[in-house]
C-alpha positions in Angstrom: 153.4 117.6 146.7 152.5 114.2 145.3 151.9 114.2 141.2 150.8 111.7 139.0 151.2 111.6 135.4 148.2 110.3 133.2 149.6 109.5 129.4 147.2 109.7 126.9 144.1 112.0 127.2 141.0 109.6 126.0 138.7 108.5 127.9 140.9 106.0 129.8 143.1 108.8 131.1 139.6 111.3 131.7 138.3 108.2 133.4 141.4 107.5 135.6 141.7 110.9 137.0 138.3 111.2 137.7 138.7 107.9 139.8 141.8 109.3 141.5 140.1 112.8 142.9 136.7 110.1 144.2 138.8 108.2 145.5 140.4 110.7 147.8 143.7 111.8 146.0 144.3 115.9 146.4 147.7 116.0 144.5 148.5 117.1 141.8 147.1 116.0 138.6 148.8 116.4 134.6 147.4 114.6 131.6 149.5 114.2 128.2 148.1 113.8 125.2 149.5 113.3 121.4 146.0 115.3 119.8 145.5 119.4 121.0 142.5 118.3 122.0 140.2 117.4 125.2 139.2 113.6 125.7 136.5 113.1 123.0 134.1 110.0 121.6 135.6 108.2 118.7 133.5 105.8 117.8 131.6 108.3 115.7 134.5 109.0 113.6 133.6 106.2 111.6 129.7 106.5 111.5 127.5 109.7 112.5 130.8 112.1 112.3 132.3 110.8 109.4 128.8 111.2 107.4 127.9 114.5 108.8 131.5 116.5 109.5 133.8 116.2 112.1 133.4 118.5 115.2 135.1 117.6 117.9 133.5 120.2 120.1 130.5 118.4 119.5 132.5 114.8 120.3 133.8 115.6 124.0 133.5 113.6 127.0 131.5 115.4 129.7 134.2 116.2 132.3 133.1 116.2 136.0 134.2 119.0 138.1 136.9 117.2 140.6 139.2 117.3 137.1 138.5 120.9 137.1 141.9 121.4 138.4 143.8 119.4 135.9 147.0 120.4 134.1 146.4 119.5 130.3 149.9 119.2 128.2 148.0 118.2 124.9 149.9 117.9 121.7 153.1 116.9 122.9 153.1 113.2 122.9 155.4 111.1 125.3 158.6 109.5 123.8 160.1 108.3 126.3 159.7 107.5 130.5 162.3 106.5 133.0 160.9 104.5 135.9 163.9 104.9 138.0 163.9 108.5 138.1 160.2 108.5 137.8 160.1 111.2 135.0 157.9 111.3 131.6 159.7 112.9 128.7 157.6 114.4 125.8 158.6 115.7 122.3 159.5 118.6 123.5 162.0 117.9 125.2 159.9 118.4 128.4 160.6 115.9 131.3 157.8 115.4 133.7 158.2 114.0 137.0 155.9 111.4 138.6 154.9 110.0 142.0 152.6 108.1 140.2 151.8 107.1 136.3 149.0 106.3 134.9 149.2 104.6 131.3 146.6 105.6 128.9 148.0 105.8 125.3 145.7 103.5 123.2 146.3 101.9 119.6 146.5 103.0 116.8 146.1 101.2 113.1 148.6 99.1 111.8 150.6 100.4 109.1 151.5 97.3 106.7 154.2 99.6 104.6 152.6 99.0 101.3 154.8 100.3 98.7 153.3 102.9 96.3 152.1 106.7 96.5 151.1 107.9 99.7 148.9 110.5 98.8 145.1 109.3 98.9 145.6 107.0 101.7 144.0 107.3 105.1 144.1 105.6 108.7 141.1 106.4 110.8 142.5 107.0 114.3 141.4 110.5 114.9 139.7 113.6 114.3 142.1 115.2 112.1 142.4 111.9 110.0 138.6 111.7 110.2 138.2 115.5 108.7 140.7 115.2 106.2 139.1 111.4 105.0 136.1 113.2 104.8 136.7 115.5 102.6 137.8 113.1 99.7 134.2 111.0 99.9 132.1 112.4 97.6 129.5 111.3 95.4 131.1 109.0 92.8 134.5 108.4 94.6 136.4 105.3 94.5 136.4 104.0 98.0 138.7 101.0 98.6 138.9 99.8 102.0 141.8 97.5 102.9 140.1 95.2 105.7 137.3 93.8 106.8 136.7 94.3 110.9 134.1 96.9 112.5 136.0 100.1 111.2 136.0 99.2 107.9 132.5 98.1 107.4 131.3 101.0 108.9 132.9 103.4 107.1 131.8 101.3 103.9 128.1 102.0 105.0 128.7 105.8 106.0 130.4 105.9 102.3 127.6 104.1 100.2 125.7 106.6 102.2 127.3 109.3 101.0 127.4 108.0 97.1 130.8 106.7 97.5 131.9 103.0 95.6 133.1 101.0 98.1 135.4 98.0 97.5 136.6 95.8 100.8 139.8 94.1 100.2 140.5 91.0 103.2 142.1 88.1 103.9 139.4 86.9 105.6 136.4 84.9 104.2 133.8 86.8 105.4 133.8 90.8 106.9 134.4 90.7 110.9 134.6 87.2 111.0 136.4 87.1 114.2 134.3 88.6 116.2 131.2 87.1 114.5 132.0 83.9 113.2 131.3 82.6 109.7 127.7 82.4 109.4 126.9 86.1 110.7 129.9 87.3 109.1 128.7 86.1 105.4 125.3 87.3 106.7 126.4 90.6 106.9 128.9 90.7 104.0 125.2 90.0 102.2 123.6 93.2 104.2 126.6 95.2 102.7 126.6 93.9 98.9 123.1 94.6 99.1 123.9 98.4 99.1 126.3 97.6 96.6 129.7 97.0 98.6 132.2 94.7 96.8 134.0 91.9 98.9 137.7 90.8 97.5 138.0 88.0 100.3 141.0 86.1 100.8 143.0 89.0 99.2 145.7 92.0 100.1 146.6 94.6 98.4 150.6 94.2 97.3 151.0 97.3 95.8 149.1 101.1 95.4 149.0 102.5 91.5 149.8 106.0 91.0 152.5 108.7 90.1 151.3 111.3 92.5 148.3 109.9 94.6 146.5 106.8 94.4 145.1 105.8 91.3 144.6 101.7 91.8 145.7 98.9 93.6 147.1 95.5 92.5 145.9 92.5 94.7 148.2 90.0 95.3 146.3 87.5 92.9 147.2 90.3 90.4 143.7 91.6 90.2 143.9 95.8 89.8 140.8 97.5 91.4 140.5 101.3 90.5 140.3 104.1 93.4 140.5 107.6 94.1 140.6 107.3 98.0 142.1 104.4 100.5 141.2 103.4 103.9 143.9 100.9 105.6 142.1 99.1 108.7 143.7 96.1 109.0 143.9 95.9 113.0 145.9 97.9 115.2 149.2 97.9 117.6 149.2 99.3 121.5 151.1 102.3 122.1 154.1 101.4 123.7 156.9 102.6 122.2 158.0 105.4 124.8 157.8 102.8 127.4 160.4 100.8 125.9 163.3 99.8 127.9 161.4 100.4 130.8 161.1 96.7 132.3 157.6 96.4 132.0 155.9 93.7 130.4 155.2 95.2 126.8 154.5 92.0 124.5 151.4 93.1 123.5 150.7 96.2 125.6 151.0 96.6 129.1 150.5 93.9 130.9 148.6 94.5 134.4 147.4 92.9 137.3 143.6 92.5 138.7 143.8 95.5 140.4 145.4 97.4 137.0 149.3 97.9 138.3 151.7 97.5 136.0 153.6 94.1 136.3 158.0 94.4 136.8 158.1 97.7 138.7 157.7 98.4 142.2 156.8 102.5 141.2 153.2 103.1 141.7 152.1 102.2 137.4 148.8 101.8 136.4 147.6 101.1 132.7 144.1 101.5 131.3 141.9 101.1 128.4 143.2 99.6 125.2 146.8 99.2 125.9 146.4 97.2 129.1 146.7 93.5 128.9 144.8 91.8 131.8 142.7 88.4 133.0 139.2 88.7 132.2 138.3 86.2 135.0 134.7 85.4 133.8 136.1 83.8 131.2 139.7 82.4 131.9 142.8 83.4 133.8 145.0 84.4 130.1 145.4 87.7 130.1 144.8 89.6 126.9 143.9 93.2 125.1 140.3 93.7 124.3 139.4 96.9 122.3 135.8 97.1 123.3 134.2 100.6 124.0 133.5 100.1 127.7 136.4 98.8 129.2 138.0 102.3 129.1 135.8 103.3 131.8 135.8 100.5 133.5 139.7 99.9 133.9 139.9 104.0 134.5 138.1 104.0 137.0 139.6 100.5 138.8 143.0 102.3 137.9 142.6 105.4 139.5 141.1 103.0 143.0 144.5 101.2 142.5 146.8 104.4 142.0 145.0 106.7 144.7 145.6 103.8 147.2 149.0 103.1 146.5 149.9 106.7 146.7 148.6 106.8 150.3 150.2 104.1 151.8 146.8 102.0 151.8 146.2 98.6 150.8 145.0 98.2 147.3 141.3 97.1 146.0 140.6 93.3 147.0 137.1 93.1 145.3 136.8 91.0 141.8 137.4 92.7 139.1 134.7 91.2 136.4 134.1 93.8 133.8 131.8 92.6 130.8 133.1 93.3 127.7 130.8 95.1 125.3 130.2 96.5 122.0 127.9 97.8 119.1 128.3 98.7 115.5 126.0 100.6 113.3 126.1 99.7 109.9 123.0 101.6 107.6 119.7 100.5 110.1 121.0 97.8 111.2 122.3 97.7 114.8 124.9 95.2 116.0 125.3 94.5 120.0 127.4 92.4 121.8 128.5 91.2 125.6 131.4 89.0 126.5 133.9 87.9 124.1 132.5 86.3 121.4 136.0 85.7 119.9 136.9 82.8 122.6 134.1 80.2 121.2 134.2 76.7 119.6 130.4 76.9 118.7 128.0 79.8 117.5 124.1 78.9 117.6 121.7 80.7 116.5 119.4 81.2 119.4 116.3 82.7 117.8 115.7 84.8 114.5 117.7 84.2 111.1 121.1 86.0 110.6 119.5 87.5 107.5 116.9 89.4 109.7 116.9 90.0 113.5 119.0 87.7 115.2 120.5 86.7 118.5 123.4 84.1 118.5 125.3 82.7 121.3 129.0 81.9 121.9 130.3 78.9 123.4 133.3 78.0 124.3 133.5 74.0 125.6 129.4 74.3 126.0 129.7 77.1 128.0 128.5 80.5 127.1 131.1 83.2 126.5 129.3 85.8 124.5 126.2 86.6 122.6 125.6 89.1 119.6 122.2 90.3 118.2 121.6 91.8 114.8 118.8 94.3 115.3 117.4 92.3 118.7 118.7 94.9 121.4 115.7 94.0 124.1 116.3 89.9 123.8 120.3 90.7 124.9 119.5 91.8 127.9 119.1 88.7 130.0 122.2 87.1 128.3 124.0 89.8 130.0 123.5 88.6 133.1 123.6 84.8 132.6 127.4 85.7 131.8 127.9 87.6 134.9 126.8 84.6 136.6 129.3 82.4 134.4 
């Protein structure tokens, strides 16, 4: 009987096997993952879950019946896959064979190697680091939080929340400032001092203080900051690793076609969500990563299309493939939305509102619109959203 292989059980790997069964594949169907558990939401393992406790009962994807009959193999992460011999092998020792794969492993944080004690230090990629961070903010902790991007401001406002002191160490002049450009940025950076964050911009840590656990850090300028408890989210890398030497395109995750198949091997590949590196054709024809919260779905289910068709003998999806990049960040009671990818533009304006208060400001790339983000304006988005459908 035909089998596919879905590595990495998120919602990129629910998603694409959902797609597979509604799109008429009856074969057999196994998903890996690295974690023991189900596919489950991890956005709120920097916000609601963090402040609250981390259940990840509570956090799972709703799974529709046609997955019923899925094999799960979750806590045994892949290591390596021969596309020759069409086989998956985890760390087990386990080697899976494939009619067709489906690549769903995700990012995780970058680990800058930092010399000094480990104990103390976190990385925020999942539930088990999200329980174990918990448990070390409490009310008068020393919070430092090495970067500056959506993760690490939110967990800044989840910790002032919970009576934390939060210091953000970045290179960067301003918190998120790729995303939202230099005058939002510095507005928000001013949101989050408010509440009595503390901003070392333009800074690194060079080394962590301590015998036994964290006790400091010493910036590169030679500033020392005092702290109980580290957060490192400074950016992230694709999973990859167990596809190397493989022939597929890896230079900065898995690079993929329109329709989601995996470019160098004729054997039926797919890749989804967060590792897959494709053309956003609203915007240009360079193919890239973007870690926004819908795209999972979106390149699941275009995936599963892809994989179901191939595995018949039929020809592949031919319709455009235009999904719109999306995000939102909650950071105390103020909400933060976006569409398209703000990242690309030359110009921000501010369209209406101050970036002190409620806001919406567009992104332009060569005059022409490329994304918009609103600060607490979540009905004016709307028709924005369509004006970059249209292009």
């Amino acid at each position: 009987m035909t089998g596919v292989v879905i590595v990495g059980a998120g919602l990129g790997g629910l998603r694409a096997a959902e797609s597979l069964r509604s799109h008429g594949f009856t074969g057999a169907i196994t998903i890996v993952g690295d974690e023991p558990h189900l596919p489950y939401n991890r956005p709120p393992l920097s916000k609601e879950a963090l402040k609250g406790g981390v259940d990840v009962s509570g956090l799972e994807f709703r799974r529709k019946a046609v997955v019923d009959d899925v094999t799960w193999r979750l806590g045994s992460p892949a290591v390596g896959c021969d596309l020759d011999a069409q086989t998956v092998t985890l760390s087990d020792g386990a080697a899976v064979h494939f009619d067709g794969l489906v690549i769903a492993t995700g990012i995780r944080p970058r680990d800058l190697s930092i010399p000094g004690p480990r104990a103390g230090r976190f990385f925020l990629r999942d539930a088990a680091d999200a329980a174990a961070f918990r448990e070390r903010l409490t009310p008068g902790a020393r919070l430092l939080i090495l970067g500056a991007g959506f993760i690490g401001c939110e967990v800044a406002a989840t910790a002032r929340g919970l009576g934390c002191e939060v210091d953000v160490v970045t290179m960067d002049a301003a918190p998120m400032l790729r995303p939202l450009g230099a005058e939002l940025g510095a507005a928000m950076r001013r949101r989050h001092e408010a509440h009595g964050v503390r901003f070392h911009t333009g800074r690194t840590v060079a080394e962590f203080l301590g015998e036994t656990g964290v006790t400091g850090a010493r910036l590169d300028d030679g500033t020392t900051l005092d702290c109980d408890v580290v957060l490192e989210a400074v950016g992230s890398v694709p999973n990859t690793e167990w596809l190397v030497g493989s022939g597929l395109d890896l230079a900065d995750g898995v690079l993929v076609d329109d329709t989601m198949r995996a470019s160098g091997t004729a054997v039926p590949v797919v890749a989804v969500g967060d590792v897959a590196r494709y053309a956003h054709t609203l915007f240009d024809a360079s193919p890239r990563r973007v870690e926004h919260w819908n795209l999972p779905t979106e390149t699941g289910k275009r995936a599963g299309a892809t994989l179901a068709s191939l595995l018949a003998g039929e020809p592949v999806p031919t319709t455009a493939f235009t999904p719109m990049p999306s995000f939102w960040s909650d950071q105390y009671d103020h909400k933060l939305q976006s569409f398209g990818l703000p990242g690309l533009a030359d110009e921000v304006v501010i369209a209406s509102g101050e970036p002190d208060g409620s806001c919406v400001a567009e992104y332009r790339r060569g005059g022409t619109l490329v994304g918009v983000i609103g600060i607490d304006a979540t009905s004016a988005l709307v028709p924005y959203r369509a004006a970059l459908m249209a292009g």
